[in-house]
PAVO-766482 format. One record per residue: residue number from 0; residue in one letter; x, y, z of N, C-alpha, C in turn. Coordinates in pm, whole numbers, always signed. Example, Ala and Ser with C-alpha at 12.3 -4.5 7.8 and 13.67 -1.06 7.14 Angstrom:
BEGIN
+-------+------+--------+--------+--------+--------+--------+--------+--------+--------+--------+
: fimar : loza :    npx :    npy :    npz :   capx :   capy :   capz :    cpx :    cpy :    cpz :
+-------+------+--------+--------+--------+--------+--------+--------+--------+--------+--------+
:     0 :    a :  +1319 :   -569 :   +780 :  +1230 :   -450 :   +780 :  +1320 :   -330 :   +780 :
:     1 :    s :  +1285 :   -225 :   +708 :  +1367 :   -106 :   +714 :  +1290 :     +3 :   +787 :
+-------+------+--------+--------+--------+--------+--------+--------+--------+--------+--------+
***
This chain:
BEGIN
+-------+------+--------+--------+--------+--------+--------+--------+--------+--------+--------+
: fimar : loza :    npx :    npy :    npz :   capx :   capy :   capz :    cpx :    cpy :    cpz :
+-------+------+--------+--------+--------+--------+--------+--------+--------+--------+--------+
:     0 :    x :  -3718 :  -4443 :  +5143 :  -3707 :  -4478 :  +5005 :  -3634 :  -4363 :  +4933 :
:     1 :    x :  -3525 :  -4414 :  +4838 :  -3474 :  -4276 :  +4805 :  -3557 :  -4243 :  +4693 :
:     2 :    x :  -3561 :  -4122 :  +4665 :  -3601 :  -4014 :  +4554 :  -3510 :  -4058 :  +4397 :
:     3 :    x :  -3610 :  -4070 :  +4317 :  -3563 :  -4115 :  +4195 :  -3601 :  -4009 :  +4183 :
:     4 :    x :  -3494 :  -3941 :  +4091 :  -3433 :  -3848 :  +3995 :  -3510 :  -3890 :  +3851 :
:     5 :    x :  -3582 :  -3756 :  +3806 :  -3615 :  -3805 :  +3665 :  -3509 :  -3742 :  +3556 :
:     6 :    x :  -3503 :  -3752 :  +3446 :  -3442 :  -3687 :  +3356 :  -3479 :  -3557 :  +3300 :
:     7 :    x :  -3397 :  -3516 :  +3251 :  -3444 :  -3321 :  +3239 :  -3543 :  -3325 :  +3133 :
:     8 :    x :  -3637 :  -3268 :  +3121 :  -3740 :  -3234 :  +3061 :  -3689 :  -3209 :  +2909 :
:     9 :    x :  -3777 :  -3338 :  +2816 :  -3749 :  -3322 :  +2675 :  -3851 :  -3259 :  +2628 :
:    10 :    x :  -3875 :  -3193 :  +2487 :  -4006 :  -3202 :  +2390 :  -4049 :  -3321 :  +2349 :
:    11 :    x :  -4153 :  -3344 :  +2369 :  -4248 :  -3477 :  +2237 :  -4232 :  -3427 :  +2141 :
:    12 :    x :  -4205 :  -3541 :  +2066 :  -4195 :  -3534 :  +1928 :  -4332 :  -3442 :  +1855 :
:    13 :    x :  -4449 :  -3444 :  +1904 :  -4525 :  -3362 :  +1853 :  -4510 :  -3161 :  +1880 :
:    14 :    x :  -4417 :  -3181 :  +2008 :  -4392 :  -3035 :  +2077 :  -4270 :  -2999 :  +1956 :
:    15 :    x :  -4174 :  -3107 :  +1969 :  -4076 :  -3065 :  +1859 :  -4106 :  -3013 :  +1715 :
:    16 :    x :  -4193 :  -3090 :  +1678 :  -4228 :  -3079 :  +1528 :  -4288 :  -2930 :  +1531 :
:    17 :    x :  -4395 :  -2898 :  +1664 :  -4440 :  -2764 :  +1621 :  -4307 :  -2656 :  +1605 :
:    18 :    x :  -4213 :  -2695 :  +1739 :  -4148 :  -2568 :  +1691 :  -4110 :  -2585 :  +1579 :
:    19 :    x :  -4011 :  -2703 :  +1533 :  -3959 :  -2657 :  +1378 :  -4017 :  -2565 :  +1317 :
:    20 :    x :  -4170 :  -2580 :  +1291 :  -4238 :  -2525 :  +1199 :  -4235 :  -2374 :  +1235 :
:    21 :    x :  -4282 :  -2372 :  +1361 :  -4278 :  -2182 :  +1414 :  -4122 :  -2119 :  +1419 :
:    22 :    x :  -4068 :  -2148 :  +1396 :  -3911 :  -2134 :  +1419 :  -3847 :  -2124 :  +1233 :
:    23 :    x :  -3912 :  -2174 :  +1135 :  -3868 :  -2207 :  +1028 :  -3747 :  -2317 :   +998 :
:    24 :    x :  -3757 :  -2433 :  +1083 :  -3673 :  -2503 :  +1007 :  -3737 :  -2675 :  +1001 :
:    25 :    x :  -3678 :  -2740 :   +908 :  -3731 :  -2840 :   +873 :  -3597 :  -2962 :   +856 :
:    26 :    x :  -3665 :  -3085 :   +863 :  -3599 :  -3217 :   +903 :  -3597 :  -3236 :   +793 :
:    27 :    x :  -3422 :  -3275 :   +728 :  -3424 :  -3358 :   +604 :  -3359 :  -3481 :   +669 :
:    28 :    x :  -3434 :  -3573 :   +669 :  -3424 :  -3722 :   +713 :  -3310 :  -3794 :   +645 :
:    29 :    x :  -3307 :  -3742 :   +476 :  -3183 :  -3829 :   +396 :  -3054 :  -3786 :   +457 :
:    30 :    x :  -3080 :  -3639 :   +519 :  -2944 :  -3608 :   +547 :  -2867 :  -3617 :   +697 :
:    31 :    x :  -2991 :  -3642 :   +766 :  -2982 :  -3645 :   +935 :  -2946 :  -3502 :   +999 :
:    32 :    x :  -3018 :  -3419 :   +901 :  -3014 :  -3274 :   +995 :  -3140 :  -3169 :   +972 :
:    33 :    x :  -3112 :  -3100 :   +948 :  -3187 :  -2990 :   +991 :  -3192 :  -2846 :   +900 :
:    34 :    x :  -3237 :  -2820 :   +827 :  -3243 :  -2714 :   +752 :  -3322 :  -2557 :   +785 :
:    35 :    x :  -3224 :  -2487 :   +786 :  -3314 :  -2338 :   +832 :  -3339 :  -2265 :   +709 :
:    36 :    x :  -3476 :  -2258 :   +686 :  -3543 :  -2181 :   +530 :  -3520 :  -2034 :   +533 :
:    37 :    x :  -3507 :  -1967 :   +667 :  -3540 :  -1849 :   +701 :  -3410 :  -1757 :   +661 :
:    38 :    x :  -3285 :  -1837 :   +632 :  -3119 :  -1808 :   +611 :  -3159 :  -1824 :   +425 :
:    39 :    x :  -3052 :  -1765 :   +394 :  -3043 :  -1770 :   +230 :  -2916 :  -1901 :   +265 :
:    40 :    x :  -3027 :  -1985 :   +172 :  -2905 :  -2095 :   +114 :  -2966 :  -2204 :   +213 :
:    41 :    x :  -3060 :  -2209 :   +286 :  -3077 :  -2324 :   +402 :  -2991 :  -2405 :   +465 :
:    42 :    x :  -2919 :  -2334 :   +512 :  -2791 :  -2396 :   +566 :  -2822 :  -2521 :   +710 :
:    43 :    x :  -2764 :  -2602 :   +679 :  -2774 :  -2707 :   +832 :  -2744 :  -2741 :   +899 :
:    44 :    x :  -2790 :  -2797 :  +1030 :  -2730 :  -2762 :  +1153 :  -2776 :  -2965 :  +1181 :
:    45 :    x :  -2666 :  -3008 :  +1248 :  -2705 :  -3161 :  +1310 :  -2768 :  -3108 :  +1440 :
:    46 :    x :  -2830 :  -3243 :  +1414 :  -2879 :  -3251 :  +1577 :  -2804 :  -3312 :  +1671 :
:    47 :    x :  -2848 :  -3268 :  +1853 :  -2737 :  -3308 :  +1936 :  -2810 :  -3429 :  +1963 :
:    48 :    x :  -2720 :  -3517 :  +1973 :  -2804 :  -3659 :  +2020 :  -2755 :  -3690 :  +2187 :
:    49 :    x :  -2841 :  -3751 :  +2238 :  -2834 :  -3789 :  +2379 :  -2823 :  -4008 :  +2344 :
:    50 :    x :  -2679 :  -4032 :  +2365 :  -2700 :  -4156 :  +2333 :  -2702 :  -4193 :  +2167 :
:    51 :    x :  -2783 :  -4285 :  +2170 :  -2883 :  -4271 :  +1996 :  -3016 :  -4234 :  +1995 :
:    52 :    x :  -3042 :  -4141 :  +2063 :  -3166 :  -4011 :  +2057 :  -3160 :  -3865 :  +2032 :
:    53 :    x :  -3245 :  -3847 :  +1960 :  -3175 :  -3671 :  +1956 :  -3232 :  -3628 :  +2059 :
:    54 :    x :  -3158 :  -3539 :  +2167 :  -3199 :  -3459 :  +2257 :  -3263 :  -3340 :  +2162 :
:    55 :    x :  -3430 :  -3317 :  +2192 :  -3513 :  -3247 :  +2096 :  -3499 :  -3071 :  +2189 :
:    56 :    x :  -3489 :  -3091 :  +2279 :  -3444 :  -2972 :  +2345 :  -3315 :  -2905 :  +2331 :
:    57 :    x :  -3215 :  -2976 :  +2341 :  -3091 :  -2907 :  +2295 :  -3066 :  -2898 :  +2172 :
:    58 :    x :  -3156 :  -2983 :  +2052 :  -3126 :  -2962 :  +1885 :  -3199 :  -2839 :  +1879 :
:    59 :    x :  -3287 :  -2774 :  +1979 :  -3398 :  -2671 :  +1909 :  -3282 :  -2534 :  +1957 :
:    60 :    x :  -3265 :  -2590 :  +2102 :  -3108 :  -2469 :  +2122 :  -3018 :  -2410 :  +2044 :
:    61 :    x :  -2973 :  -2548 :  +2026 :  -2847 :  -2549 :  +1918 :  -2885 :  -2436 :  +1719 :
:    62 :    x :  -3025 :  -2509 :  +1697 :  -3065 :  -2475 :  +1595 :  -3067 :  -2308 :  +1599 :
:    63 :    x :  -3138 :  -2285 :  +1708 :  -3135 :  -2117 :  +1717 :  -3033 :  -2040 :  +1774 :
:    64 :    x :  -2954 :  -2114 :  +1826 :  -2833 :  -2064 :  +1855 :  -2717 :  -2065 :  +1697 :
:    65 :    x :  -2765 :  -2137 :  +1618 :  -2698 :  -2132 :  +1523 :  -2738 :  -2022 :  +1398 :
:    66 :    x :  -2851 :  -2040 :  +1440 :  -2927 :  -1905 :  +1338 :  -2824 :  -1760 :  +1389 :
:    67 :    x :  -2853 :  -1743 :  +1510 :  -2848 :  -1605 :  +1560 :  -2631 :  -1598 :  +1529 :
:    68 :    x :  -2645 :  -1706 :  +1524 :  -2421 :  -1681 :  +1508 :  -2442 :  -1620 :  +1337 :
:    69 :    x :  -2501 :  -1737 :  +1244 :  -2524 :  -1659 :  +1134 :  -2563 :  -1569 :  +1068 :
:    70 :    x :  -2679 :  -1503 :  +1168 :  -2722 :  -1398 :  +1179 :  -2636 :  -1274 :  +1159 :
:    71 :    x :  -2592 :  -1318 :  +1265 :  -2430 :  -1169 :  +1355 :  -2308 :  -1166 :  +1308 :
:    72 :    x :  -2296 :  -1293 :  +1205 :  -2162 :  -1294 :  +1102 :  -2217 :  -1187 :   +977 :
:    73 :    x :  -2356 :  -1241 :   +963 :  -2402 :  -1134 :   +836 :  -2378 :   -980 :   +861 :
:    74 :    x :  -2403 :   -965 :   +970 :  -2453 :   -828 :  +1032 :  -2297 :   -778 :  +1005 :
:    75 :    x :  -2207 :   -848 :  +1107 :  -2042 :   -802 :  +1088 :  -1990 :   -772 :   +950 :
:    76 :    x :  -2043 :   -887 :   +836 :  -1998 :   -844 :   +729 :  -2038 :   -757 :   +683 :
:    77 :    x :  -2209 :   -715 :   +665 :  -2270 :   -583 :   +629 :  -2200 :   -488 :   +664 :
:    78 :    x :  -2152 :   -462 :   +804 :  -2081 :   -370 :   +874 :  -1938 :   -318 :   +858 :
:    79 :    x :  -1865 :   -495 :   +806 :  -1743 :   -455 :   +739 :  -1784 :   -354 :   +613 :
:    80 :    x :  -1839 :   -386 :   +558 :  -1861 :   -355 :   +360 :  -1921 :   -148 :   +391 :
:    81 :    x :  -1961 :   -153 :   +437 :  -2036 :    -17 :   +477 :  -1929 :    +51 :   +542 :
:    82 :    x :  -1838 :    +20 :   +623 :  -1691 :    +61 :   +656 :  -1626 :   +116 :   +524 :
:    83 :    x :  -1627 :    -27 :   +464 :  -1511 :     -8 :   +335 :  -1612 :   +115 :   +243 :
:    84 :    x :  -1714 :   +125 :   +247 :  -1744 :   +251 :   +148 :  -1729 :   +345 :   +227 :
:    85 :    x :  -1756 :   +361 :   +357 :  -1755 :   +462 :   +362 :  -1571 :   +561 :   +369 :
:    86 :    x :  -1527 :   +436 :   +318 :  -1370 :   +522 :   +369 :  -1332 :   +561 :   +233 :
:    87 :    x :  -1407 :   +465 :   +142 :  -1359 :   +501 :    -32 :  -1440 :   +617 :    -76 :
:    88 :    x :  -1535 :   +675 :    +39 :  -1575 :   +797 :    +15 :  -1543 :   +893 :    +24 :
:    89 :    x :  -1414 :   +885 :   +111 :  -1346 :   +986 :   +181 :  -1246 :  +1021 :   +111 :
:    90 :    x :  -1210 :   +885 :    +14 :  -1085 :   +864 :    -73 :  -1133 :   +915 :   -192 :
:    91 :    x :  -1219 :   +860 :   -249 :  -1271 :   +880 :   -378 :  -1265 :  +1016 :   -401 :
:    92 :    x :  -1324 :  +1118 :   -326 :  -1335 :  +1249 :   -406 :  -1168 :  +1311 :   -425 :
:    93 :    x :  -1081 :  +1299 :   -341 :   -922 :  +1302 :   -361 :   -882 :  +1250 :   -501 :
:    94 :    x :   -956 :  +1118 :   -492 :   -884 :  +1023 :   -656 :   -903 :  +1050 :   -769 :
:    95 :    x :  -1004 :  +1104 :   -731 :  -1122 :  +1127 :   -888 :  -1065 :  +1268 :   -924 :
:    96 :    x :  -1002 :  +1267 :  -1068 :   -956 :  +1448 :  -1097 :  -1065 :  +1526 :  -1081 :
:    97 :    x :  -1043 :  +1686 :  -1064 :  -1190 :  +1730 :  -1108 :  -1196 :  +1786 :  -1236 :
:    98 :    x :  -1305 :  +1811 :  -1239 :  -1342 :  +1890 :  -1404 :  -1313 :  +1931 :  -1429 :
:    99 :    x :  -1216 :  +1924 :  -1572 :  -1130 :  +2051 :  -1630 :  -1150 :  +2093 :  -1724 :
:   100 :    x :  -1304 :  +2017 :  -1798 :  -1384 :  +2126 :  -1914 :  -1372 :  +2286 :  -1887 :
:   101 :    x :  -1436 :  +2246 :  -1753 :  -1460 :  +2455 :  -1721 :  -1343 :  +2543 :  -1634 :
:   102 :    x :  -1236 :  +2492 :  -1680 :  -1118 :  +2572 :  -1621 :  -1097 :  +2702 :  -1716 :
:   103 :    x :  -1031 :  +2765 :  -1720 :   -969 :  +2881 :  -1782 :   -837 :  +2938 :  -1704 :
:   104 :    x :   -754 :  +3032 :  -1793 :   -732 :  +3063 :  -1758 :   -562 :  +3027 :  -1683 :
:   105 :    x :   -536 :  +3092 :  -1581 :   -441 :  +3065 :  -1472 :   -451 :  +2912 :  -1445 :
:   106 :    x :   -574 :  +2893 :  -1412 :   -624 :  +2757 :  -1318 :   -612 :  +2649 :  -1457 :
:   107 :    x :   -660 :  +2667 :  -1576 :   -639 :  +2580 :  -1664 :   -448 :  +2507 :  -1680 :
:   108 :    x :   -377 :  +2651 :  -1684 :   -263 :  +2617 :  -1713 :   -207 :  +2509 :  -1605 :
:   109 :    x :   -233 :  +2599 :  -1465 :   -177 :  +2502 :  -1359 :   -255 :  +2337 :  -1347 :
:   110 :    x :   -336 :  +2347 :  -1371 :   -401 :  +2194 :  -1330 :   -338 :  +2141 :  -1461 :
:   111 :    x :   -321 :  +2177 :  -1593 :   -259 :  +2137 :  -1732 :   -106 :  +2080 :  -1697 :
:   112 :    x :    -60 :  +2163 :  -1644 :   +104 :  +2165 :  -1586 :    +83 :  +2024 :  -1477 :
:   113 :    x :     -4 :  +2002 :  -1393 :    +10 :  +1905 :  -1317 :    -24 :  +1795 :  -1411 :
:   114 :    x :    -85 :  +1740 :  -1490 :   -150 :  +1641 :  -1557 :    -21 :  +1603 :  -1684 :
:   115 :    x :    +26 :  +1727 :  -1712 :   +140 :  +1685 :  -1748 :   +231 :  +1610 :  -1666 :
:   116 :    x :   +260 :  +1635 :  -1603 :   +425 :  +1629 :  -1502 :   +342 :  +1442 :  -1439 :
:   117 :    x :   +211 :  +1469 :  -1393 :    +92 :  +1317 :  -1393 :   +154 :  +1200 :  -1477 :
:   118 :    x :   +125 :  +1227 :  -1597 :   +122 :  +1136 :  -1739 :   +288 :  +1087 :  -1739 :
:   119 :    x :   +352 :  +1206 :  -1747 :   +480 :  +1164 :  -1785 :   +558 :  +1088 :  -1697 :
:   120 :    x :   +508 :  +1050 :  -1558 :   +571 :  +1001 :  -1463 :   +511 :   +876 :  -1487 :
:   121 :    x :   +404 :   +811 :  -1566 :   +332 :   +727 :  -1589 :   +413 :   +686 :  -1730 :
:   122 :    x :   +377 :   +770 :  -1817 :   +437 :   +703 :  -1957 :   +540 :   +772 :  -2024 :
:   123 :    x :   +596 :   +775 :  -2120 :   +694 :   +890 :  -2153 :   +603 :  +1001 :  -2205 :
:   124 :    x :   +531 :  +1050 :  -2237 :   +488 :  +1152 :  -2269 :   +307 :  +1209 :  -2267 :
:   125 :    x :   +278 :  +1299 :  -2245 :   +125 :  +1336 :  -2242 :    +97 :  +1356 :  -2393 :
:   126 :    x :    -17 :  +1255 :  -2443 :    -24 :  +1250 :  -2529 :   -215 :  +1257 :  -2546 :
:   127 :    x :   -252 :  +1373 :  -2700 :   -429 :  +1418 :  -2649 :   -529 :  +1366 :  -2629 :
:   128 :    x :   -533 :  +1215 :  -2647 :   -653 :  +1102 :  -2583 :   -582 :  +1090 :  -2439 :
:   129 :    x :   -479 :  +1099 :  -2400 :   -483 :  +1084 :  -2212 :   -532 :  +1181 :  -2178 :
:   130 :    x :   -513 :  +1310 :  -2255 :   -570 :  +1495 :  -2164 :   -707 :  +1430 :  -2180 :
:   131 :    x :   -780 :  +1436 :  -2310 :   -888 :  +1426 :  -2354 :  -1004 :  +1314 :  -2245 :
:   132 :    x :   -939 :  +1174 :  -2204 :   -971 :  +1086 :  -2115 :  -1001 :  +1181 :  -1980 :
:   133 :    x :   -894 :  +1240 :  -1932 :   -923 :  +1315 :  -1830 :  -1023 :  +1440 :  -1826 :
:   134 :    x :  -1061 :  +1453 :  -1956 :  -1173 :  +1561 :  -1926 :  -1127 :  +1712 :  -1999 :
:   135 :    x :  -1055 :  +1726 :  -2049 :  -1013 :  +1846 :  -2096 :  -1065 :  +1866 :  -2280 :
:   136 :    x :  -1049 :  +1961 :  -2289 :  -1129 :  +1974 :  -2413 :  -1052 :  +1986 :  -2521 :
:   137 :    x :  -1019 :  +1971 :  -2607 :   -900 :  +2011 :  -2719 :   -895 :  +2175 :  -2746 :
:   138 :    x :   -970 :  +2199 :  -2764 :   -950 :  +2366 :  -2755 :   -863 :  +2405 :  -2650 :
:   139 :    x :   -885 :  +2407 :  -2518 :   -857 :  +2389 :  -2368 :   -659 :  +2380 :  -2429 :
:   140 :    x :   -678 :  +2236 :  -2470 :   -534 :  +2175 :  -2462 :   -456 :  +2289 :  -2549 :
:   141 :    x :   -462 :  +2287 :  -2701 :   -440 :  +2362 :  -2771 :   -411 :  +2499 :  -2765 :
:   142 :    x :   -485 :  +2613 :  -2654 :   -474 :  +2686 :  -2635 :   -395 :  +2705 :  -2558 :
:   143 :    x :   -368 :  +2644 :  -2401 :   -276 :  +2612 :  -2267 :   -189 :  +2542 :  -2273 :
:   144 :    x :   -108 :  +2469 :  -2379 :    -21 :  +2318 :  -2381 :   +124 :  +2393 :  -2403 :
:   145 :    x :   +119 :  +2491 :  -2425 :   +278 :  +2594 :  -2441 :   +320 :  +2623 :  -2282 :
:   146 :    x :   +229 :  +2729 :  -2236 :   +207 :  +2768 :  -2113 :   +258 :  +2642 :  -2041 :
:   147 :    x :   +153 :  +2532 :  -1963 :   +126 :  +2430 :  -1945 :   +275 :  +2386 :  -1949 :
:   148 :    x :   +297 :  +2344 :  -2062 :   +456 :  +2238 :  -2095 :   +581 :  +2347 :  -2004 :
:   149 :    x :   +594 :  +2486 :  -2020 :   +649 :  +2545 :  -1937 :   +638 :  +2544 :  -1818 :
:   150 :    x :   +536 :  +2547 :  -1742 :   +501 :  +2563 :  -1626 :   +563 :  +2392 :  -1545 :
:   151 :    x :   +492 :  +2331 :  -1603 :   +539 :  +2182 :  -1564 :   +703 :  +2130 :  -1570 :
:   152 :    x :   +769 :  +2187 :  -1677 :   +926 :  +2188 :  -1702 :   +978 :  +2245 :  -1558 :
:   153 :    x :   +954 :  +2403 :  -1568 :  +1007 :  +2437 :  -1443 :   +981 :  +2390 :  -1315 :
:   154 :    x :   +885 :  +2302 :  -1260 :   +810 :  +2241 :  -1152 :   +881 :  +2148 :  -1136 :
:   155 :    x :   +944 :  +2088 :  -1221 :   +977 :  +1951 :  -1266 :  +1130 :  +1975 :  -1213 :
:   156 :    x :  +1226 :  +2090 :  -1273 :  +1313 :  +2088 :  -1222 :  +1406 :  +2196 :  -1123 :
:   157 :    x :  +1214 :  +2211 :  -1051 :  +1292 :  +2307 :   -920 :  +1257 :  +2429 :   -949 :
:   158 :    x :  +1239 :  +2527 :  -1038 :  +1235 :  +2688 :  -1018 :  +1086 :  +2697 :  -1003 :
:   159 :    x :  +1113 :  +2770 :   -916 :   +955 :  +2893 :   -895 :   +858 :  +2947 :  -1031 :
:   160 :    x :   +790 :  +2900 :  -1042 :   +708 :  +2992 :  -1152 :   +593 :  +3078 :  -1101 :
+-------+------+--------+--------+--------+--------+--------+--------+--------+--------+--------+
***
């Protein structure tokens, strides 16, 4: 007599239902799928059908196999975004002028002379709400903006200062 072959081992519908529940996801019937609570946004996954049956074993596969892809897309993007700061960290302190309240001096004129020669390549002229925006003090300006305007002239067209 030959050997009848049974079919591969399903869940009962009562085995199925528990996992949903231990697993976090739930049957929306209006929609013919499957909702995972445990994801932001309950995103859904169909079920695989065998025929016109859902194979309850391969929908529970599928379901957690679909978690864990969404899972590892999150993770990649977290991973992108934490990339991107960390490189605008590297950038940022380059971008950002530094403080030129507490300059004096030599160092006032020269960083003055650059912020000039800055501005004017930007607009036609350095004018005292752009110094002022950048951090410099009007005293600061007032005192260094002779110096400064010299220093930047000659920079500008080539001689040594």
């Amino acid at each position: 007599m030959p050997r009848r072959t049974s079919p591969p081992a399903d869940l009962t519908a009562s085995e199925f239902d528990a996992q949903l529940r231990l697993h976090g996801f739930f049957r929306l019937p209006a929609e013919g799928q499957f909702a995972d609570v445990r994801l932001k946004g309950c995103p859904r996954t169909g079920p695989v059908m065998r025929g016109k049956r859902i194979n309850r074993q391969a929908t529970m596969s599928a379901l957690l196999a679909a978690r864990k892809a969404r899972q590892d897309a999150a993770a990649a993007q977290e991973a992108a975004q934490a990339e991107r700061e960390r490189v605008a960290g590297l950038i940022a302190p380059q971008a950002i002028p530094g403080a030129r309240a507490g300059l004096e001096g030599p160092a006032a004129i020269a960083q003055l002379a650059d912020d000039f020669i800055t501005i004017t390549t930007r607009n036609e002229g350095a004018a005292l709400p752009d110094l002022v925006r950048m951090g410099w003090r009007k005293s600061q300006i007032f005192e260094h903006a002779d110096a400064a305007r010299a220093l930047a002239y000659s920079r500008q067209n080539g001689a040594a200062a």
